[in-house]
C-alpha positions as CSV (number, residue, x, y, z in Angstrom):
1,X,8.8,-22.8,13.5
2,X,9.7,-22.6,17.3
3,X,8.0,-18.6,17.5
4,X,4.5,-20.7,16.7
5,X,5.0,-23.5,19.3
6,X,3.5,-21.4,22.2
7,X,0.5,-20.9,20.3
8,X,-2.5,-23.6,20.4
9,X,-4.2,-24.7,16.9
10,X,-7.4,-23.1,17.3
11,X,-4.8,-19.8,17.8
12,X,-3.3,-20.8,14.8
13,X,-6.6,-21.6,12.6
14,X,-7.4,-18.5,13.6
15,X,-4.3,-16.3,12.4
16,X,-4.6,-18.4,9.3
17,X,-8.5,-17.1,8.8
18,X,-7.5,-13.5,9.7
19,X,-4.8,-13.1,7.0
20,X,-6.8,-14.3,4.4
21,X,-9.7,-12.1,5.8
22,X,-7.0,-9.2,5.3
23,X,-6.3,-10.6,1.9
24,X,-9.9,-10.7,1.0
25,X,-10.7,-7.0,2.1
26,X,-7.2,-5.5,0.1
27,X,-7.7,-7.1,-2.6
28,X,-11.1,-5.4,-2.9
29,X,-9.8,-2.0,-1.6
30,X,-7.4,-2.3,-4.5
31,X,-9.5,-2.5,-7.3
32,X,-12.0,-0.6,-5.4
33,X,-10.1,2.7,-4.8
34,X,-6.6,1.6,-6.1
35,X,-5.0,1.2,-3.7
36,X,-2.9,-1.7,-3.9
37,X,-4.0,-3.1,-0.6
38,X,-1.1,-1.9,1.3
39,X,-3.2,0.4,3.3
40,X,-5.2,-2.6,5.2
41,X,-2.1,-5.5,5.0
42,X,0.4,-2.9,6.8
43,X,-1.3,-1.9,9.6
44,X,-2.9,-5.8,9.9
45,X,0.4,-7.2,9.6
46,X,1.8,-4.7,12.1
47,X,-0.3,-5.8,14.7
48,X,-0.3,-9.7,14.2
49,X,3.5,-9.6,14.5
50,X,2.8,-7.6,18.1
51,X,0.7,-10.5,19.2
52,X,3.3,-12.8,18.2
53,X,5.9,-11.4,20.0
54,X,8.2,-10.9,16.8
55,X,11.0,-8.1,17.8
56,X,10.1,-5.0,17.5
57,X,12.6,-3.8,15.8
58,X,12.2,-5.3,13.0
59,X,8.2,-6.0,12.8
60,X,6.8,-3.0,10.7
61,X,9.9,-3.9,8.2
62,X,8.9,-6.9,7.7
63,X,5.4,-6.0,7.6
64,X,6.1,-3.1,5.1
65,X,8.3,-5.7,2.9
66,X,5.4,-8.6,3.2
67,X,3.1,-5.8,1.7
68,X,5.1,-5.1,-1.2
69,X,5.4,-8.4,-2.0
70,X,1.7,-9.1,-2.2
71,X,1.0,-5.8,-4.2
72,X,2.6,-7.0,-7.0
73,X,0.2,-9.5,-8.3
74,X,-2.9,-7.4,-6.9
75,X,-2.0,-4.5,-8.8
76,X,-0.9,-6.0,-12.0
77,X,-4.3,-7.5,-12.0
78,X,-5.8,-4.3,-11.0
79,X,-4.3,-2.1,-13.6
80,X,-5.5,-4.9,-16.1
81,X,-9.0,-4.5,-15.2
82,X,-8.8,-0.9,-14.7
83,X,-7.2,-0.7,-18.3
84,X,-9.7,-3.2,-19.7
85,X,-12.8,-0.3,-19.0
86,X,-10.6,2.8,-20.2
87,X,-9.9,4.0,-17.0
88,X,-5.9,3.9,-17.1
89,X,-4.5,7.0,-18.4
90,X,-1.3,5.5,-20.2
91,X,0.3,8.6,-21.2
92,X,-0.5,10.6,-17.6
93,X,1.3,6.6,-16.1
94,X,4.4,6.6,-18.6
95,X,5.3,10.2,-17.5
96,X,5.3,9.3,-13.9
97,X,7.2,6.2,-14.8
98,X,10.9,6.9,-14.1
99,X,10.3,9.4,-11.5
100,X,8.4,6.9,-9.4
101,X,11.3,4.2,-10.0
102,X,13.9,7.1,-8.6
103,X,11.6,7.5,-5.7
104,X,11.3,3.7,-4.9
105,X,15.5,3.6,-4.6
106,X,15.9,6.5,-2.5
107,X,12.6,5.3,-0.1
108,X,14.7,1.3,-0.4
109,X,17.9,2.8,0.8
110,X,16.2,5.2,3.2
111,X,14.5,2.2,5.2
112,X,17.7,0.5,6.2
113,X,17.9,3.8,8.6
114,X,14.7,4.3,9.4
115,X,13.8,2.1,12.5
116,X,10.5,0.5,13.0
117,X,8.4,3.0,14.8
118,X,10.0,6.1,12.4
119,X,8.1,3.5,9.6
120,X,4.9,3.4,11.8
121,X,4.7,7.1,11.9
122,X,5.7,7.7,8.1
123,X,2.7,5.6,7.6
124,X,0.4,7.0,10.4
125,X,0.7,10.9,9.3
126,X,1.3,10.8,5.9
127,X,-2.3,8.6,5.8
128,X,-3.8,10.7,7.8
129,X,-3.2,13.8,6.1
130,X,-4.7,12.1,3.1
131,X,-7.9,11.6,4.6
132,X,-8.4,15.1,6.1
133,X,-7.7,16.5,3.0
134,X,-10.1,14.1,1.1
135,X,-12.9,14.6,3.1
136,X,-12.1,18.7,3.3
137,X,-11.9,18.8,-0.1
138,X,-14.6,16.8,-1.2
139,X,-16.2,19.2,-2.8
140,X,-13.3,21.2,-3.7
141,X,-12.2,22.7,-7.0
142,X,-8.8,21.2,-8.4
143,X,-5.7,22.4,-7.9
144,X,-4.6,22.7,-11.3
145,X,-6.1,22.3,-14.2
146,X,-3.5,19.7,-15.7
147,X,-0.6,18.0,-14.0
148,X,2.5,20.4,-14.2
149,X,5.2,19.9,-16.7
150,X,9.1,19.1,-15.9
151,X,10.5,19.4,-13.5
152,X,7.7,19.2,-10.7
153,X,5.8,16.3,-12.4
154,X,9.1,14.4,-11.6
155,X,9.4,15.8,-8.3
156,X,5.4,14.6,-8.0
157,X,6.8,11.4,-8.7
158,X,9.8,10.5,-6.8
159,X,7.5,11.7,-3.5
160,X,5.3,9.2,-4.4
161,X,7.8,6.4,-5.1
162,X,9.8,7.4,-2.3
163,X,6.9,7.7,0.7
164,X,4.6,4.7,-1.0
165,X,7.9,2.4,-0.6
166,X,8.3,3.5,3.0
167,X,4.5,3.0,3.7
168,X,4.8,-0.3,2.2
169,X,1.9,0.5,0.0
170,X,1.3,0.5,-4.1
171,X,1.1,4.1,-4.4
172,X,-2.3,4.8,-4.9
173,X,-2.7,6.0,-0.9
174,X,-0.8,9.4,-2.7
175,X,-0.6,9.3,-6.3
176,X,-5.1,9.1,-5.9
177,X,-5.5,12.3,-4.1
178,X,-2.7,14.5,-6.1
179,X,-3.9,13.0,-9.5
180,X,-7.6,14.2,-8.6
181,X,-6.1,17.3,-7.3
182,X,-4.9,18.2,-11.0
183,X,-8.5,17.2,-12.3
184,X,-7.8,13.8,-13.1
185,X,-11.1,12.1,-12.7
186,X,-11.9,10.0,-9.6
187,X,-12.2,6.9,-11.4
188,X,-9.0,7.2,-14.2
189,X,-6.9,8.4,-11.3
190,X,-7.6,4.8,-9.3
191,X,-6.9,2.9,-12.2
192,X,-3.9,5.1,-12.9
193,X,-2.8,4.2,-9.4
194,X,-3.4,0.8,-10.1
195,X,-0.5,0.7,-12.3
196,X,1.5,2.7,-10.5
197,X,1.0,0.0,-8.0
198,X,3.6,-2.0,-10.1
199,X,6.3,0.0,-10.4
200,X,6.4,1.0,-6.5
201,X,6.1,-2.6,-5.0
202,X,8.2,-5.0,-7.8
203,X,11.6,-2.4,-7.1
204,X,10.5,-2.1,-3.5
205,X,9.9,-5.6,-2.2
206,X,13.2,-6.6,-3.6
207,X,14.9,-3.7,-2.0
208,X,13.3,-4.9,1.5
209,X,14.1,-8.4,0.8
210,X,18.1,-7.6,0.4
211,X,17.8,-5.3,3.1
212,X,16.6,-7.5,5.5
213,X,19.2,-10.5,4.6
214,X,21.4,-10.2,7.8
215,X,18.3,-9.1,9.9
216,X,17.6,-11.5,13.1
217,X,15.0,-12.6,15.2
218,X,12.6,-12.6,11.9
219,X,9.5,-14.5,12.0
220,X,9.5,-18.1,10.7
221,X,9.7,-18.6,7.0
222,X,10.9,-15.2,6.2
223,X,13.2,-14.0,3.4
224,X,14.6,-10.9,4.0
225,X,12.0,-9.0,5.2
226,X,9.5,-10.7,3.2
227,X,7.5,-13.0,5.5
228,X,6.3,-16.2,2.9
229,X,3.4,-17.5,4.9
230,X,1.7,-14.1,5.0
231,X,2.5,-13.6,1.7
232,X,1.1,-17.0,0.4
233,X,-2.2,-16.8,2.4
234,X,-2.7,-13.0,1.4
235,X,-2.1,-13.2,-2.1
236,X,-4.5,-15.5,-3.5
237,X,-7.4,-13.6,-1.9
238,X,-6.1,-10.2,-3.2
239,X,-6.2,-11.6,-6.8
240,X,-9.3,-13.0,-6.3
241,X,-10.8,-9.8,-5.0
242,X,-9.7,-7.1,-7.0
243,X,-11.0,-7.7,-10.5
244,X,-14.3,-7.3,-8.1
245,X,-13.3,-4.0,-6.8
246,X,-12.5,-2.7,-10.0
247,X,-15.6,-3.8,-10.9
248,X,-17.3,-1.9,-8.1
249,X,-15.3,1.0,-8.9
250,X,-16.6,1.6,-12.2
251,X,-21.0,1.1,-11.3
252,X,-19.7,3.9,-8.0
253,X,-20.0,7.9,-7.6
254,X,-16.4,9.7,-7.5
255,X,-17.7,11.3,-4.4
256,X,-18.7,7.9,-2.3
257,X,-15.0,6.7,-3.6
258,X,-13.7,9.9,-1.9
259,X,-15.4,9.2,1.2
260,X,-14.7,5.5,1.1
261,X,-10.7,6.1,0.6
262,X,-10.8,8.9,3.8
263,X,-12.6,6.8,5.5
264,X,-10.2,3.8,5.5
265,X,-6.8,5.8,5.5
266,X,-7.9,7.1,8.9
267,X,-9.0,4.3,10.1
268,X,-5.7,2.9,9.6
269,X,-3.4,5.9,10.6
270,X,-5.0,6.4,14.0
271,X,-3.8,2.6,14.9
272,X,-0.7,3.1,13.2
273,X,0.1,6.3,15.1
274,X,-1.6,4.6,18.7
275,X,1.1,2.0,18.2
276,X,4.1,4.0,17.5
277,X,4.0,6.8,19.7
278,X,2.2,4.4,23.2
């Protein structure tokens, strides 16, 4: 624990509070908007490993794989809620199944190349082109009337998988958007996204935490690139939280959803970006 002995209790007390603040506020967001809390424990993460002085070199890996990790629970819990009100598509989620799992191994392998800032800006612009086109098309018709058929639903897929993995995020950051694009509604594409959640971050967090087995300089009680104190002080919150947000989800308008989801995704992206690129 010799990275934490510079750093006074009242320090310590207060990264303590501040993770399971972040855990609080995903786990909501991930009911909420289905997001699988990835979105808000990233960039969080990102930024409490800066003031920590972990290398950066390997900081946004490890906060990408501590996400992962903590999306599992979240959005197996998430879907279940989601499911539980009729708002998970099942046949729209087991087409997107294998596709997204394809995606997940190529974004796995990609990461071991990819070096911590290329992650930061992944996450930055891809977010941020989520939320401009959220809040410009608003009030937009659909894309498509339906989800396309073979091959391009798979190809819809694997980009998912393969850019949510990278992100560090359940999936629903792009799979929410393109599913209401093809007139899936607002409220079965977040619960859609929910479960989608699970098939992005179980594959995924493994992938980071054998990527990162040989990795040095890791914060203290790490695994890989899956950093356990984080991960224990984020998760119970999350689990805690999101049956609320799906809760939420279900008694709000599809358009303040919208807003909401734009709203936080640039939010995040402009520190992301700030971070990377300063």
């Amino acid at each position: 624990m010799e990275l934490l002995n510079d750093y006074s209790l009242p320090w310590l007390a207060g990264l303590v509070a501040a993770l399971a603040a972040t855990g609080i506020v995903a786990g909501l967001l991930a009911g909420l908007l289905g997001v699988g809390g990835g979105i808000v424990i990233v960039p969080v993460l990102y930024h409490l490993f800066t003031l920590l002085g972990v290398d950066e070199a390997i900081k946004m890996h490890v906060a990408v794989g501590t996400s992962l990790a903590t999306i599992i629970p979240t959005s197996f819990i998430s879907a279940k809620a989601h499911r539980s009100k009729g708002n998970l598509d099942e046949p729209l989620f087991k087409s997107l199944v294998l596709p997204l799992f394809v995606g997940v191994l190529i974004g796995t392998a990609a990461s071991g190349y990819v070096t911590g800032d290329g992650l930061a800006i992944v996450f930055g612009s891809i977010a941020l082109l989520v939320a401009a086109n959220m809040v410009l098309r608003s009030n937009a018709k659909p894309v498509a009337q339906t989800l396309p058929g073979s091959p391009w639903r798979q190809g819809i897929g694997t980009f998912i998988g393969g850019f949510s993995t990278l992100m560090g995020i359940g999936g629903g950051t792009l799979s929410v958007p393109i599913l209401n694009g093809f007139n899936v509604p607002m409220h079965r594409a977040v619960g859609t996204a929910a479960a989608i959640g699970m098939v992005i971050s179980i594959p995924g967090a493994i992938g980071f935490l054998l990527n990162g087995l040989n990795a040095e300089n890791t914060p203290p009680l790490t695994i890989g690139y899956i950093n356990l104190i984080g991960f224990a002080l984020i998760v119970p919150a999350t689990m805690w939280m999101a049956p609320i947000g799906a809760n939420m989800a279900s008694a709000t308008t599809a358009k303040r959803l919208k807003l909401a989801f734009a709203l936080f995704l640039a939010i995040t992206a402009v520190r992301m970006l700030y971070g990377a690129l300063s």
